[in-house]
N, C-alpha and C positions, 0 to 999 in steps of 0.2 A: 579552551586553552588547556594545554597539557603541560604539567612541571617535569622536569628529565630530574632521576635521582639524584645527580652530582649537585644542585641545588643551582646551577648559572641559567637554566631554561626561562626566564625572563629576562635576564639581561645580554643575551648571547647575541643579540641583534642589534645592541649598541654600539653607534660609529664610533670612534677613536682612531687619534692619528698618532701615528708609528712612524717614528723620524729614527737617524741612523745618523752620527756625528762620528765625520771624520778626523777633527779636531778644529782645531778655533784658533782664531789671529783678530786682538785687534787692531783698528788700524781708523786714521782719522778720515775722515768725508771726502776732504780733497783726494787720499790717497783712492778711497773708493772710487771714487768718478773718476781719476787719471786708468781707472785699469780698462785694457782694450782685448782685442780677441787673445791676442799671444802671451799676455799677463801672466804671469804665475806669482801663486800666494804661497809664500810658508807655512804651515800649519804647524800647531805644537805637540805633534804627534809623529814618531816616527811610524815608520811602514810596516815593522812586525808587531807592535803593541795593538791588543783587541781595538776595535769599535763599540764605542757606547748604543745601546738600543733604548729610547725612549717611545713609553707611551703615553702621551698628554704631558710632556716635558717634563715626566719622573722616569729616570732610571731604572730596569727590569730585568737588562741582560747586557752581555757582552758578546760580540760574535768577531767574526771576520767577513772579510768579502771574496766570496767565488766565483765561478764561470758556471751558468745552468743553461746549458744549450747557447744561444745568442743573445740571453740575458742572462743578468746581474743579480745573485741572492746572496743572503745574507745566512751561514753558519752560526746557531748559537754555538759559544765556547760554554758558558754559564748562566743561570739565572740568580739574581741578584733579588735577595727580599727583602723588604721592610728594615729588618733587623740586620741587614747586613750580609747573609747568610745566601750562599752561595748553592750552586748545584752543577751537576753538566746538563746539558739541554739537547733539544733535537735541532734540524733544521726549519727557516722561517725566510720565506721568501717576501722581499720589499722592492717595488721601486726606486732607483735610486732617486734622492732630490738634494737639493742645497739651499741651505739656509742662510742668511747672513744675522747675525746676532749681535748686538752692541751690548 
């Protein structure tokens, strides 16, 4: 086993999931199940305001959404720490998915 300087060489292989929230609507059960293919949801987010980037459902960054070739990445705008405390960031490419949250 070999440890890399920067001091993460054992945990660099640990899974975590990397979600990307476009914004959130609630909305009651019947409403869920009445939505069909052509459905549209409001979200409380409009179109130029960042995307939140979660990993493991804590907050970390903020980005937007781009075009990379024929898929969908994700621009960080900022990194967001612990304390609040912000930075710019590089690019981080994500699957898009959808969640539904209550």
């Amino acid at each position: 086993m070999s440890l890399h300087s920067d001091g993460f060489g054992l945990i660099q292989d640990i899974d975590v999931r990397l979600t990307v929230e476009l914004g959130r609507k609630q909305m009651r059960l019947r409403d869920v199940l009445a939505l069909g293919e052509s459905s549209f949801i409001e979200l409380d987010r409009l179109t130029d305001e960042p995307l939140d980037i979660l990993v493991n459902g804590k907050m970390i960054a903020r980005g937007e959404v781009v075009a990379q070739g024929n898929r969908f990445a994700i621009r960080v705008l900022e990194l967001v720490g612990a304390s609040g405390h912000t930075g710019s960031g590089s690019s981080m490419t994500a699957e898009p998915s959808v969640e539904v949250h209550q």
